[in-house]
N, C-alpha and C positions, 0 to 999 in steps of 0.2 A: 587766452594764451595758455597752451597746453602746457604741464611738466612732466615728462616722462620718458623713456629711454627705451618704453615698451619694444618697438619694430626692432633693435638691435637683436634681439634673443633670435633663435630657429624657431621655425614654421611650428613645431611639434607644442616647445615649450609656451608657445604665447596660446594657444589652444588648449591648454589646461584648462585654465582657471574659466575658460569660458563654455570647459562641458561640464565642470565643477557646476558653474552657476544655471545650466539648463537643466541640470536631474534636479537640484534644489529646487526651479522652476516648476517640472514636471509631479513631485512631489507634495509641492505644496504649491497647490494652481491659483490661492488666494495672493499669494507674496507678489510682491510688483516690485523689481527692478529695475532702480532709476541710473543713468549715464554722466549725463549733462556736468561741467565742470560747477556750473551755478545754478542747478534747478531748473534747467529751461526746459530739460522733457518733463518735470512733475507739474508745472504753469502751464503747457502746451495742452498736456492729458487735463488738466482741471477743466479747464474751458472746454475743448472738442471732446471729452468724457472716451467712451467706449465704441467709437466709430470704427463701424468694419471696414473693412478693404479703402483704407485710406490714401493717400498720395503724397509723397515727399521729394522734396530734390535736396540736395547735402553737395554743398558747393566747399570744396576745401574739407573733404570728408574726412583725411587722417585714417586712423584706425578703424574698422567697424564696431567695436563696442567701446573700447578703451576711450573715458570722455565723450562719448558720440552724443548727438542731440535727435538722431533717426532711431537709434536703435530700440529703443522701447518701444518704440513703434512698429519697425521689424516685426518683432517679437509678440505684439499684437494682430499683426497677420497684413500690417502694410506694405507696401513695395513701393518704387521710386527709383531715382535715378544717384548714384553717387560718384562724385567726380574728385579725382584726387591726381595731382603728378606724378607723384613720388609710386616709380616703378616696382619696387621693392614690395608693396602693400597688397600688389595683384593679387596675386595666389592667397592669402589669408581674406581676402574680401568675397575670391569665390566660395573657398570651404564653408565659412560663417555668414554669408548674405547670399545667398545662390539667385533670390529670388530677384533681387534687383540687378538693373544696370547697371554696369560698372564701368565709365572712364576714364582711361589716366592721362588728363592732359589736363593745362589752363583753364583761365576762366576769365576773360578781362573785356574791355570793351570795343574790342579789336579781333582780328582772324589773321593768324600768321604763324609766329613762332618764337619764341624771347628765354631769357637765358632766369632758370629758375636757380637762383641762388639758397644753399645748404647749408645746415650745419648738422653735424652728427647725428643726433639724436633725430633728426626731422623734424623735428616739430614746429620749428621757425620758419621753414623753407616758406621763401616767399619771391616773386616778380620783383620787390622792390630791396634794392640789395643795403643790407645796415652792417656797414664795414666793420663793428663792434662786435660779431654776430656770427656773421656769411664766413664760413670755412674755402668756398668750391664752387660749381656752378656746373649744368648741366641744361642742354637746348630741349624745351621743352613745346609743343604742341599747346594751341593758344585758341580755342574761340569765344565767343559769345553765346552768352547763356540761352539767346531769345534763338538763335539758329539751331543751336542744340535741341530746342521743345522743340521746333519747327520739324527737324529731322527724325525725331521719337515720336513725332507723332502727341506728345502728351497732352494731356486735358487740360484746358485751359483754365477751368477750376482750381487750383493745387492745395492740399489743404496746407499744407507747411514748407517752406524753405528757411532752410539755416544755411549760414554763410560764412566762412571761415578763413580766409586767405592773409593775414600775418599783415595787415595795412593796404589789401587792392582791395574793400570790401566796394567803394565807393563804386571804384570803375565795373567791376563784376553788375550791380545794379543799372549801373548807362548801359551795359550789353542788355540789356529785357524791357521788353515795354510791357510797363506795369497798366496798360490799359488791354493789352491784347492777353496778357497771361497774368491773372488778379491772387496772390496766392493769400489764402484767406489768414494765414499767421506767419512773419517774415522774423528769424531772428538774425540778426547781426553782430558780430564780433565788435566790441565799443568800448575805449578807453577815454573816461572823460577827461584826461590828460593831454591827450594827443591830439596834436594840431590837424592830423590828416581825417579823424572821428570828428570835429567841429561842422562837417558837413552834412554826415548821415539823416539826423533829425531834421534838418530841416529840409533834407531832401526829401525824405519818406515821406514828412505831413504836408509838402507841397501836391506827393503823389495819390492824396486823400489817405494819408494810414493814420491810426490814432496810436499813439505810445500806452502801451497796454503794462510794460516793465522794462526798468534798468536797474542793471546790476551791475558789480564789481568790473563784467568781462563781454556782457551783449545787453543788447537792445531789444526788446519785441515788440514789432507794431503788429495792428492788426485792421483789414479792410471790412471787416465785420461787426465789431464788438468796441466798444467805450470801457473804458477801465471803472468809469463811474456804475456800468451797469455789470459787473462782475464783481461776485462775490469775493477777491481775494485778501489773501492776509496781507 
């Protein structure tokens, strides 16, 4: 669950601090710049290390740096696919990500079109409407994740997908078959509180993944690697 108010400012101002943060980059080409609300790009980098020309998909991608779980990766010379509804994000996703695909629509386990429910700031916006929350609502463009690779064309390898969507993580997952498109590291948006998260884990380790970490805010399985044979803290 993201906190932040970032997208309200103009185009100009939210692009500060993000060419601030690439002359520091540039400068000092040792420094490494981590995203992740919870450490999930500096867990992702431990294991798959300094792999080139990598492959991600960012399902509920929000901002492109702000909290992002791709962008380090980016930034390492990856590309991928990043899908986001929220129209507003276009334009600062092509300036700062040029190199990936960008689309702004759903992501559920269906193909249509349904009413993406808002709040100010964005960062809640979700399919599934919490009266407590949802300010608005606006019809938003809906497929399935597995028709999406289908149509890009993507390698059915993927090193990482993270997945973001405000409580539809589950259904986002029924949209892909995880036997035809294997992604070697999957994070998930995970509240061990929530009734609608009760599902996840046992869905993943049904679909051969092993729980590599959880944390406060996501899950990481992984189709490759045992947590028992990873060095981590």
């Amino acid at each position: 669950m993201k906190n932040t108010e970032t997208v309200k400012m103009p185009i100009q101002k939210q692009l500060r601090p993000i060419i601030k943060r690439e002359l520091r980059r540039l400068i000092h080409p040792l420094w490494k710049p981590f995203y992740s609300q919870g450490g999930e790009d500096k867990l992702v980098y431990k294991i798959l290390g300094d792999k080139p020309n990598g492959f991600y998909v960012d399902v509920g991608a929000w901002c492109p740096d702000t909290l992002s779980n791709t962008y380090f990766f980016y930034q390492l010379g990856w590309s991928g696919v990043c899908i986001e509804p929220n129209p507003d994000l276009i334009e600062l996703y092509k300036l700062v990500r040029p190199r990936d695909t960008l689309l702004n629509m759903a992501v559920s386990n269906f193909e249509g079109e349904a009413n993406l429910f808002t709040t100010p700031s964005t960062v809640l916006n979700s399919l599934n409407r919490r009266e407590d929350v949802h300010e608005s609502s606006l019809v938003v463009k809906v497929r399935r994740l597995e028709s999406i690779l289908d149509e890009l064309k993507a390698p059915k390898e993927i090193d990482f997908i993270s997945i973001d969507t405000e409580g539809t993580e589950i259904q986002v997952l029924e949209g892909l078959n995880l036997d035809k498109y294997r992604p070697r590291l999957i994070s998930v948006e995970y509240n061990t509180t929530s009734i609608i998260n009760t599902e996840l884990q046992p869905y993943l380790i049904a679909k051969g993944y092993s729980v590599i970490n959880v944390s406060h805010c996501n899950i990481i399985v992984s189709s490759d690697f045992k947590r028992d044979a990873l060095l981590l803290e």
